[in-house]
C-alpha positions as CSV (number, residue, x, y, z in Angstrom):
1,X,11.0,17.5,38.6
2,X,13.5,16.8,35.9
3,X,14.2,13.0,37.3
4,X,10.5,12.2,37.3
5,X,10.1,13.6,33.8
6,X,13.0,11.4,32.9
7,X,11.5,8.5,34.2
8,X,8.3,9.1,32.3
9,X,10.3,9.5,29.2
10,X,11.9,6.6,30.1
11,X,9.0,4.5,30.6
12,X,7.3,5.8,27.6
13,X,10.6,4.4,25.5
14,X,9.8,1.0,27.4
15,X,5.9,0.6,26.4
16,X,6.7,2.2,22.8
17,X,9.7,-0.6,22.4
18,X,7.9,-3.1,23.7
19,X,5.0,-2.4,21.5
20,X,7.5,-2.3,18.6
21,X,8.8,-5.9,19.4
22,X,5.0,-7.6,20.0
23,X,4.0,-5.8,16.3
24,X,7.6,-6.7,14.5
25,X,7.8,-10.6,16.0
26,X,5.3,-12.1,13.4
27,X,8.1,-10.6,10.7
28,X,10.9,-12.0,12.7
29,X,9.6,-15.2,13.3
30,X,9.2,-15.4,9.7
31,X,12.8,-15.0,8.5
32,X,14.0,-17.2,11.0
33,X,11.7,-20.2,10.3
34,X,12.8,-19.4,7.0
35,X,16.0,-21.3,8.3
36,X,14.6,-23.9,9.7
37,X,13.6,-27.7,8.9
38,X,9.8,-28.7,9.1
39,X,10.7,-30.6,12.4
40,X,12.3,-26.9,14.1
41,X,8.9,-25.6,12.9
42,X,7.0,-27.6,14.9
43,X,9.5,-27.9,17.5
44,X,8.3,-27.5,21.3
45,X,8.5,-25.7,22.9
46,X,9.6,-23.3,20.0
47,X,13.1,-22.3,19.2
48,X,14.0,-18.5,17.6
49,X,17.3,-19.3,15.8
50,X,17.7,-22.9,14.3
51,X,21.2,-24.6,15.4
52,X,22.0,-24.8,12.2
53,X,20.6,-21.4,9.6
54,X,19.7,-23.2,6.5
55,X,20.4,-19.9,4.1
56,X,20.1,-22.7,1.5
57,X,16.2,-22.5,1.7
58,X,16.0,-19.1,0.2
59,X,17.4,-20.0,-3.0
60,X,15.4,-23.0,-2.7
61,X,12.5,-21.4,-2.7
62,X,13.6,-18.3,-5.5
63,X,14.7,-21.2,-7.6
64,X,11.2,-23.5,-7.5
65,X,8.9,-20.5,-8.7
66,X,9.3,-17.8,-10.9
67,X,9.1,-14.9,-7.9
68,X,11.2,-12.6,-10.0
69,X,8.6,-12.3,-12.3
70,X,5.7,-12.3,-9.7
71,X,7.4,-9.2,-7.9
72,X,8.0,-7.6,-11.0
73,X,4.5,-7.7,-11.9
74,X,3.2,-6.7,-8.4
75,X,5.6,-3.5,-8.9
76,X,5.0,-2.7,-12.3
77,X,1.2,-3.2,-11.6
78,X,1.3,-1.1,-7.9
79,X,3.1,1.3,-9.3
80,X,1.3,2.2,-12.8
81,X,-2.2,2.5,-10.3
82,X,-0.3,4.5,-8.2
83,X,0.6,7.1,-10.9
84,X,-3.1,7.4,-12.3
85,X,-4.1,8.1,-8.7
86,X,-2.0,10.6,-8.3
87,X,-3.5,12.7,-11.5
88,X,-7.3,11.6,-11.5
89,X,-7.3,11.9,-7.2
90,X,-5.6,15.4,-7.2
91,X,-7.4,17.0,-10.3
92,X,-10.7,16.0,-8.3
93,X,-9.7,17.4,-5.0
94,X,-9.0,20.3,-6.7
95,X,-12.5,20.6,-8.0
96,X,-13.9,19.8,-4.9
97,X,-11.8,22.6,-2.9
98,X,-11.2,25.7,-5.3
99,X,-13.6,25.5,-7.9
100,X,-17.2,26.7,-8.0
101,X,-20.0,24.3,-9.3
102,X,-23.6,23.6,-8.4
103,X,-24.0,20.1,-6.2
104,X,-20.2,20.4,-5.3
105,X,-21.3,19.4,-1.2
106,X,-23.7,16.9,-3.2
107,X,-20.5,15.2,-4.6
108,X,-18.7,14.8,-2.6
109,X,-21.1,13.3,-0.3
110,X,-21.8,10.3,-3.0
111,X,-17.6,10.0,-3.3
112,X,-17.6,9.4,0.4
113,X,-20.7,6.9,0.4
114,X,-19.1,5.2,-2.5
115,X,-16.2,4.5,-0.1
116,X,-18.6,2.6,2.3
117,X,-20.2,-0.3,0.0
118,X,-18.2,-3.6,0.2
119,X,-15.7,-4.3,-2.4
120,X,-16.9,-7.6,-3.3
121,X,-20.6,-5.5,-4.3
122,X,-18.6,-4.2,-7.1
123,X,-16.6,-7.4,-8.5
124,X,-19.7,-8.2,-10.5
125,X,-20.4,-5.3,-12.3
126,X,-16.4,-4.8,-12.6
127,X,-15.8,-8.0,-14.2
128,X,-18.9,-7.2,-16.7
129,X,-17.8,-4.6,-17.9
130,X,-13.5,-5.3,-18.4
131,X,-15.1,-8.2,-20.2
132,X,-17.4,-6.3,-22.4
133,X,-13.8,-3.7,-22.9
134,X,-12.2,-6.6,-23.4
135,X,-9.3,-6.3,-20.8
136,X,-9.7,-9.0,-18.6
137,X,-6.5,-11.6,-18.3
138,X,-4.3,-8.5,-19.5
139,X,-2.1,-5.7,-17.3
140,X,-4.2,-2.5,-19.1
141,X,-7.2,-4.4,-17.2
142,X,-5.5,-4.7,-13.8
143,X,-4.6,-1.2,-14.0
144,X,-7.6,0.5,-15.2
145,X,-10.0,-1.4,-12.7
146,X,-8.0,0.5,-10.0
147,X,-7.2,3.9,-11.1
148,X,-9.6,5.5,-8.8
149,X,-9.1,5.7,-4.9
150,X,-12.0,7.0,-3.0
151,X,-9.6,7.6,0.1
152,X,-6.6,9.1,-2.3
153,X,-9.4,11.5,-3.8
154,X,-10.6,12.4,0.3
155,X,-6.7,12.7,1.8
156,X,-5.5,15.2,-0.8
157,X,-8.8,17.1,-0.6
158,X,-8.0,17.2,3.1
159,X,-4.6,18.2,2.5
160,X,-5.5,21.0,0.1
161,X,-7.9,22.4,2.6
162,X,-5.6,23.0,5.1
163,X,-3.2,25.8,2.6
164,X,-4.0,29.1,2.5
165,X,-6.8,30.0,0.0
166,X,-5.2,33.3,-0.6
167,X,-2.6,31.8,-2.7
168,X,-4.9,30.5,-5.1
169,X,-6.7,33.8,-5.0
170,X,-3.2,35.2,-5.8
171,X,-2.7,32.6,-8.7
172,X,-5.8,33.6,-10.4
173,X,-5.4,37.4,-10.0
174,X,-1.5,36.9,-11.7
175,X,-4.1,34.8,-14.8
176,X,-2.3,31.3,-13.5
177,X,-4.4,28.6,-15.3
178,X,-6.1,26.2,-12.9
179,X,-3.8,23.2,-14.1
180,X,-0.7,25.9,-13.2
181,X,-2.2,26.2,-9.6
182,X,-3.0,22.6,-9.2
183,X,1.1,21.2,-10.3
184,X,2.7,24.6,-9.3
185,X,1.6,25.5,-5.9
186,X,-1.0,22.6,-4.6
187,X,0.8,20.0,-5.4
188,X,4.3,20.5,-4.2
189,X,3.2,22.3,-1.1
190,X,1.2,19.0,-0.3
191,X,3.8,16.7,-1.2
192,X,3.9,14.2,1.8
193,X,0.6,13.8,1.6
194,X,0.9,12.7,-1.8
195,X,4.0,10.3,-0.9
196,X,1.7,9.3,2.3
197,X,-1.3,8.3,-0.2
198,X,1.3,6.8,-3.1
199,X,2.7,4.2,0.1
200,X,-0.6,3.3,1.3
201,X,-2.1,2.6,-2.6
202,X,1.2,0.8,-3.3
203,X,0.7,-1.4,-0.6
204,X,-2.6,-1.8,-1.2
205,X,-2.4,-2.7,-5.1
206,X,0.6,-4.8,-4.3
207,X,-0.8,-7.2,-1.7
208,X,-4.0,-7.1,-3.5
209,X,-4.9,-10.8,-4.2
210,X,-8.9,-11.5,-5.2
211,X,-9.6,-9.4,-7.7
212,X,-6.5,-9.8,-9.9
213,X,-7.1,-13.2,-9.2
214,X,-10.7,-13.1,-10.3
215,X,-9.7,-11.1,-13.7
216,X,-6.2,-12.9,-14.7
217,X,-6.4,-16.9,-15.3
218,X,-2.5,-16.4,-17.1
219,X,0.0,-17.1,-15.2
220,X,2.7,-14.8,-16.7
221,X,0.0,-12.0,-15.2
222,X,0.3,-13.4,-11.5
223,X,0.6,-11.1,-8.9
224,X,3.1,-11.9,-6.2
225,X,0.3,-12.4,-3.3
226,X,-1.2,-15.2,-6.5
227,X,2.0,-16.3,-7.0
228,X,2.4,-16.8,-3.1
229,X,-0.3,-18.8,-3.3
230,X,0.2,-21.0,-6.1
231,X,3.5,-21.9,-4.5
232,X,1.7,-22.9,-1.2
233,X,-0.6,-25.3,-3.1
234,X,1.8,-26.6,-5.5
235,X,1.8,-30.4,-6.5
236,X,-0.9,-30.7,-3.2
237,X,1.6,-29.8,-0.7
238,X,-1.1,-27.5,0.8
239,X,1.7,-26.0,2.9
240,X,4.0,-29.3,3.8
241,X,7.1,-27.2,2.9
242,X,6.9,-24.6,5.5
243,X,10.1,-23.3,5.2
244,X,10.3,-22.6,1.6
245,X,7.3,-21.0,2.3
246,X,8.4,-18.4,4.9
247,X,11.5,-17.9,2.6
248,X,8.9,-17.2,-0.3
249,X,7.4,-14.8,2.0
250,X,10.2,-12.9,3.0
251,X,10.7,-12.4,-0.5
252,X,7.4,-10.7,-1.1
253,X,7.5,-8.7,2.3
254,X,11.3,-7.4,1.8
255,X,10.3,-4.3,-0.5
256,X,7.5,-3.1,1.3
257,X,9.6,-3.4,4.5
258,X,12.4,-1.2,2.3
259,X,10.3,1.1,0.9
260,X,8.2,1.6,4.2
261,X,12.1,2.3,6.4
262,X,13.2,5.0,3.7
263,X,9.7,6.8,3.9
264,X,8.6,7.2,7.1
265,X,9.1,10.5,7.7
266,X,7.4,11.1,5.0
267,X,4.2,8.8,6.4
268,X,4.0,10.9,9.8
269,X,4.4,14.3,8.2
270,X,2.0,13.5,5.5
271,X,-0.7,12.4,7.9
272,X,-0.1,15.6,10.1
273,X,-0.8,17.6,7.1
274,X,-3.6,15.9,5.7
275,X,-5.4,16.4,8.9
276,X,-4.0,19.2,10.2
277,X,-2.0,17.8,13.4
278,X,0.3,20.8,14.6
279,X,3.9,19.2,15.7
280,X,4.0,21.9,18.6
Protein backbone atom coordinates (compact mmCIF):
# COMPACT_ATOMS: atom_id res chain seq x y z
CA UNK A 1 0.00 0.00 0.00
CA UNK A 2 2.62 2.53 0.93
CA UNK A 3 4.75 1.81 -2.49
CA UNK A 4 1.57 2.43 -4.62
CA UNK A 5 0.80 5.60 -2.66
CA UNK A 6 4.36 6.61 -3.37
CA UNK A 7 4.02 6.09 -6.81
CA UNK A 8 1.00 8.14 -7.08
CA UNK A 9 2.71 10.87 -5.18
CA UNK A 10 5.28 10.41 -7.41
CA UNK A 11 3.44 10.69 -10.53
CA UNK A 12 1.42 13.51 -9.27
CA UNK A 13 5.04 15.51 -8.80
CA UNK A 14 5.66 14.45 -12.56
CA UNK A 15 2.26 15.99 -14.11
CA UNK A 16 2.38 18.99 -11.56
CA UNK A 17 6.35 19.69 -12.88
CA UNK A 18 5.63 19.14 -16.07
CA UNK A 19 2.76 21.42 -16.04
CA UNK A 20 5.05 23.99 -14.29
CA UNK A 21 7.64 23.74 -17.22
CA UNK A 22 4.84 23.99 -20.27
CA UNK A 23 3.25 27.36 -18.19
CA UNK A 24 7.01 28.88 -17.21
CA UNK A 25 8.67 28.22 -20.96
CA UNK A 26 7.07 31.35 -22.66
CA UNK A 27 9.07 33.28 -19.60
CA UNK A 28 12.17 31.34 -20.26
CA UNK A 29 12.25 31.55 -23.76
CA UNK A 30 12.02 35.19 -23.28
CA UNK A 31 15.17 35.79 -21.24
CA UNK A 32 17.13 33.75 -23.34
CA UNK A 33 16.17 35.25 -26.72
CA UNK A 34 16.94 38.23 -24.80
CA UNK A 35 20.62 37.01 -25.61
CA UNK A 36 20.30 36.32 -28.84
CA UNK A 37 20.93 38.00 -32.37
CA UNK A 38 17.88 38.42 -34.77
CA UNK A 39 19.33 35.54 -36.88
CA UNK A 40 19.33 32.95 -33.40
CA UNK A 41 15.66 34.18 -33.28
CA UNK A 42 14.65 32.93 -36.20
CA UNK A 43 17.00 30.11 -36.16
CA UNK A 44 15.68 26.56 -37.13
CA UNK A 45 15.17 24.51 -35.86
CA UNK A 46 15.24 26.79 -32.66
CA UNK A 47 18.12 26.96 -30.20
CA UNK A 48 17.45 27.62 -26.08
CA UNK A 49 20.82 29.15 -25.10
CA UNK A 50 22.67 31.29 -27.80
CA UNK A 51 26.51 30.15 -28.27
CA UNK A 52 27.41 33.19 -27.40
CA UNK A 53 24.85 35.19 -24.28
CA UNK A 54 24.79 38.65 -25.44
CA UNK A 55 24.16 40.29 -21.72
CA UNK A 56 25.10 43.44 -23.72
CA UNK A 57 21.37 43.57 -25.08
CA UNK A 58 19.93 44.39 -21.68
CA UNK A 59 21.62 47.55 -21.26
CA UNK A 60 20.94 48.07 -24.72
CA UNK A 61 17.64 48.11 -24.39
CA UNK A 62 17.49 49.98 -20.59
CA UNK A 63 19.75 52.57 -22.27
CA UNK A 64 17.44 53.29 -25.63
CA UNK A 65 14.12 54.07 -23.58
CA UNK A 66 13.50 55.64 -20.47
CA UNK A 67 12.12 52.19 -18.66
CA UNK A 68 13.21 53.50 -15.35
CA UNK A 69 10.69 55.98 -15.48
CA UNK A 70 7.99 53.70 -17.25
CA UNK A 71 8.28 51.15 -14.26
CA UNK A 72 8.26 53.79 -11.86
CA UNK A 73 5.11 55.07 -13.05
CA UNK A 74 3.49 51.56 -13.49
CA UNK A 75 4.40 51.10 -9.62
CA UNK A 76 3.56 54.31 -8.34
CA UNK A 77 0.30 54.24 -10.36
CA UNK A 78 -0.55 50.15 -9.31
CA UNK A 79 0.19 50.84 -6.16
CA UNK A 80 -1.74 54.26 -5.21
CA UNK A 81 -5.15 52.13 -6.88
CA UNK A 82 -4.17 49.46 -4.83
CA UNK A 83 -4.34 51.42 -1.51
CA UNK A 84 -7.88 53.12 -2.35
CA UNK A 85 -9.15 49.65 -3.01
CA UNK A 86 -8.22 48.44 -0.09
CA UNK A 87 -10.37 51.32 2.05
CA UNK A 88 -13.42 51.99 -0.35
CA UNK A 89 -13.64 47.72 -1.11
CA UNK A 90 -13.43 46.80 2.65
CA UNK A 91 -15.67 49.75 4.07
CA UNK A 92 -18.31 48.34 1.55
CA UNK A 93 -18.03 44.70 2.30
CA UNK A 94 -18.50 45.64 5.62
CA UNK A 95 -21.79 47.32 4.82
CA UNK A 96 -22.86 44.60 2.82
CA UNK A 97 -22.10 41.87 5.72
CA UNK A 98 -22.71 43.45 9.28
CA UNK A 99 -24.73 46.25 8.83
CA UNK A 100 -28.59 46.52 8.54
CA UNK A 101 -30.13 48.62 5.57
CA UNK A 102 -33.15 48.29 3.36
CA UNK A 103 -32.23 46.94 -0.43
CA UNK A 104 -28.81 45.59 1.09
CA UNK A 105 -29.53 41.91 -1.18
CA UNK A 106 -30.69 44.67 -3.79
CA UNK A 107 -27.10 45.99 -3.87
CA UNK A 108 -25.32 43.96 -4.01
CA UNK A 109 -26.92 42.36 -6.79
CA UNK A 110 -26.37 45.66 -9.11
CA UNK A 111 -22.36 45.54 -7.70
CA UNK A 112 -22.20 42.04 -9.08
CA UNK A 113 -24.12 42.90 -12.54
CA UNK A 114 -21.92 45.92 -12.71
CA UNK A 115 -18.99 43.42 -12.84
CA UNK A 116 -20.43 41.75 -16.02
CA UNK A 117 -20.74 44.73 -18.68
CA UNK A 118 -17.62 45.06 -20.93
CA UNK A 119 -15.03 47.38 -19.98
CA UNK A 120 -14.80 49.16 -23.16
CA UNK A 121 -19.00 50.05 -22.46
CA UNK A 122 -17.63 52.33 -19.84
CA UNK A 123 -14.41 54.09 -21.62
CA UNK A 124 -16.89 56.55 -23.05
CA UNK A 125 -18.65 57.73 -20.26
CA UNK A 126 -15.22 57.50 -18.21
CA UNK A 127 -13.38 59.71 -20.52
CA UNK A 128 -16.49 62.30 -20.37
CA UNK A 129 -16.50 62.73 -17.36
CA UNK A 130 -12.20 62.90 -16.21
CA UNK A 131 -12.54 65.47 -19.01
CA UNK A 132 -15.32 67.41 -17.65
CA UNK A 133 -13.05 66.95 -13.89
CA UNK A 134 -10.36 67.89 -15.71
CA UNK A 135 -7.91 64.96 -14.95
CA UNK A 136 -7.25 63.45 -18.06
CA UNK A 137 -3.26 63.29 -19.20
CA UNK A 138 -2.43 63.64 -15.32
CA UNK A 139 -1.59 60.67 -12.46
CA UNK A 140 -4.82 61.90 -10.00
CA UNK A 141 -6.82 60.82 -13.27
CA UNK A 142 -5.27 57.40 -13.71
CA UNK A 143 -5.76 56.77 -10.23
CA UNK A 144 -9.20 57.92 -9.56
CA UNK A 145 -10.71 56.17 -12.71
CA UNK A 146 -9.65 52.94 -10.97
CA UNK A 147 -10.24 53.18 -7.31
CA UNK A 148 -13.15 50.86 -7.33
CA UNK A 149 -12.82 46.99 -7.85
CA UNK A 150 -16.03 45.21 -8.27
CA UNK A 151 -14.18 41.83 -7.60
CA UNK A 152 -11.98 43.50 -4.50
CA UNK A 153 -15.46 44.72 -3.16
CA UNK A 154 -17.00 40.75 -3.77
CA UNK A 155 -13.59 38.77 -2.38
CA UNK A 156 -13.39 40.66 0.99
CA UNK A 157 -17.17 40.36 1.39
CA UNK A 158 -16.59 36.67 0.91
CA UNK A 159 -13.84 36.64 3.22
CA UNK A 160 -15.67 38.52 5.95
CA UNK A 161 -18.54 36.09 5.64
CA UNK A 162 -16.69 33.27 6.51
CA UNK A 163 -15.55 34.82 10.48
CA UNK A 164 -17.64 34.34 13.19
CA UNK A 165 -20.51 36.93 13.56
CA UNK A 166 -20.27 36.58 17.24
CA UNK A 167 -17.26 38.68 17.38
CA UNK A 168 -18.85 41.53 15.94
CA UNK A 169 -21.77 40.95 18.14
CA UNK A 170 -19.14 41.01 20.93
CA UNK A 171 -17.57 44.31 19.52
CA UNK A 172 -20.72 46.11 19.58
CA UNK A 173 -21.86 44.89 23.02
CA UNK A 174 -18.10 46.19 24.48
CA UNK A 175 -19.61 49.94 22.31
CA UNK A 176 -16.57 49.24 19.62
CA UNK A 177 -17.35 51.74 16.81
CA UNK A 178 -18.06 50.20 13.42
CA UNK A 179 -14.76 51.68 11.92
CA UNK A 180 -12.96 49.88 15.31
CA UNK A 181 -14.53 46.46 14.19
CA UNK A 182 -13.80 46.91 10.52
CA UNK A 183 -9.46 47.84 11.08
CA UNK A 184 -9.42 45.96 14.50
CA UNK A 185 -10.81 42.66 14.09
CA UNK A 186 -12.09 42.22 10.24
CA UNK A 187 -9.47 43.40 8.79
CA UNK A 188 -6.43 41.72 10.29
CA UNK A 189 -8.20 38.46 10.72
CA UNK A 190 -8.76 38.58 6.82
CA UNK A 191 -5.42 39.67 5.96
CA UNK A 192 -4.43 37.21 3.08
CA UNK A 193 -7.32 37.91 1.46
CA UNK A 194 -6.51 41.42 1.42
CA UNK A 195 -2.76 40.61 0.26
CA UNK A 196 -4.52 38.05 -2.31
CA UNK A 197 -6.79 40.98 -3.68
CA UNK A 198 -3.81 43.84 -3.41
CA UNK A 199 -1.54 41.08 -5.95
CA UNK A 200 -4.23 40.51 -8.27
CA UNK A 201 -5.28 44.62 -8.52
CA UNK A 202 -1.49 45.29 -8.72
CA UNK A 203 -1.15 43.20 -11.53
CA UNK A 204 -3.97 44.21 -12.97
CA UNK A 205 -3.34 48.17 -12.83
CA UNK A 206 0.21 47.51 -13.73
CA UNK A 207 -0.21 45.64 -17.04
CA UNK A 208 -3.12 47.69 -17.73
CA UNK A 209 -2.47 49.27 -21.20
CA UNK A 210 -5.86 50.87 -23.19
CA UNK A 211 -7.21 52.97 -20.92
CA UNK A 212 -4.20 54.80 -19.59
CA UNK A 213 -3.43 54.94 -23.04
CA UNK A 214 -6.72 56.31 -24.04
CA UNK A 215 -6.56 59.13 -21.03
CA UNK A 216 -2.55 60.04 -21.15
CA UNK A 217 -1.14 61.50 -24.58
CA UNK A 218 2.25 62.69 -22.25
CA UNK A 219 4.74 60.71 -22.43
CA UNK A 220 6.34 61.44 -18.93
CA UNK A 221 2.76 59.64 -17.87
CA UNK A 222 3.48 56.38 -19.87
CA UNK A 223 2.84 53.26 -18.31
CA UNK A 224 5.30 50.57 -18.66
CA UNK A 225 2.88 48.14 -20.87
CA UNK A 226 2.75 52.03 -23.15
CA UNK A 227 6.10 52.40 -22.90
CA UNK A 228 6.56 48.65 -24.06
CA UNK A 229 4.90 49.54 -26.86
CA UNK A 230 6.35 52.65 -27.97
CA UNK A 231 9.67 50.94 -27.88
CA UNK A 232 8.32 48.12 -30.24
CA UNK A 233 7.21 50.78 -32.81
CA UNK A 234 9.96 53.11 -32.54
CA UNK A 235 11.49 54.83 -35.64
CA UNK A 236 9.06 52.05 -37.69
CA UNK A 237 10.99 49.13 -36.50
CA UNK A 238 7.48 47.51 -35.87
CA UNK A 239 9.44 44.80 -33.95
CA UNK A 240 12.86 44.41 -36.29
CA UNK A 241 14.89 44.45 -32.99
CA UNK A 242 13.64 41.42 -31.35
CA UNK A 243 16.08 41.04 -28.87
CA UNK A 244 16.07 44.37 -27.34
CA UNK A 245 12.66 43.70 -27.22
CA UNK A 246 12.54 40.57 -25.09
CA UNK A 247 15.26 42.31 -22.98
CA UNK A 248 12.67 45.27 -22.55
CA UNK A 249 10.29 42.67 -21.58
CA UNK A 250 12.09 41.00 -19.05
CA UNK A 251 12.42 44.23 -17.59
CA UNK A 252 8.75 44.88 -17.21
CA UNK A 253 7.97 41.12 -16.11
CA UNK A 254 10.91 40.87 -13.44
CA UNK A 255 8.80 42.58 -10.56
CA UNK A 256 5.69 40.88 -10.91
CA UNK A 257 7.75 37.65 -11.14
CA UNK A 258 9.44 38.96 -7.64
CA UNK A 259 6.62 40.11 -6.01
CA UNK A 260 4.47 37.07 -7.12
CA UNK A 261 7.70 34.28 -5.59
CA UNK A 262 7.65 36.27 -2.07
CA UNK A 263 3.81 36.05 -1.85
CA UNK A 264 2.60 32.99 -2.69
CA UNK A 265 1.72 31.70 0.32
CA UNK A 266 -0.08 34.35 0.82
CA UNK A 267 -2.15 33.82 -2.76
CA UNK A 268 -3.24 30.12 -1.77
CA UNK A 269 -4.14 30.95 1.85
CA UNK A 270 -5.94 33.97 0.82
CA UNK A 271 -8.08 32.19 -1.76
CA UNK A 272 -8.84 29.35 0.84
CA UNK A 273 -10.19 31.93 3.05
CA UNK A 274 -12.05 33.89 0.81
CA UNK A 275 -14.03 30.90 -0.25
CA UNK A 276 -13.88 28.90 2.52
CA UNK A 277 -11.54 25.85 1.26
CA UNK A 278 -10.67 23.78 4.58
CA UNK A 279 -6.75 22.64 4.21
CA UNK A 280 -7.77 19.34 6.01
Amino acid sequence: MKSGFGVLVAMRHLVLLAFSFVIAFPFLWMLTSALKTNEEIWKFPPVLWPDNPMWGNFVEAWNAAPFGHYLFNSVFVASAIVLIQIVNSSMMAYALTHMKFIFRNSLMAVILITYMLPAAATYLPGYIILSELQLLDTYAGLIVSNSVSVFAIFLIRQAFMQLPKELVEAAKIDGASHWRILWGILIPLSKSTFVVMSILSFISQYNNYFWPMLITKNPDLSLISVGLRSFFIEGGAYGLKWPLIMASSSFAILPLIVLFICAQKWIMGGVNNAFGVNKG
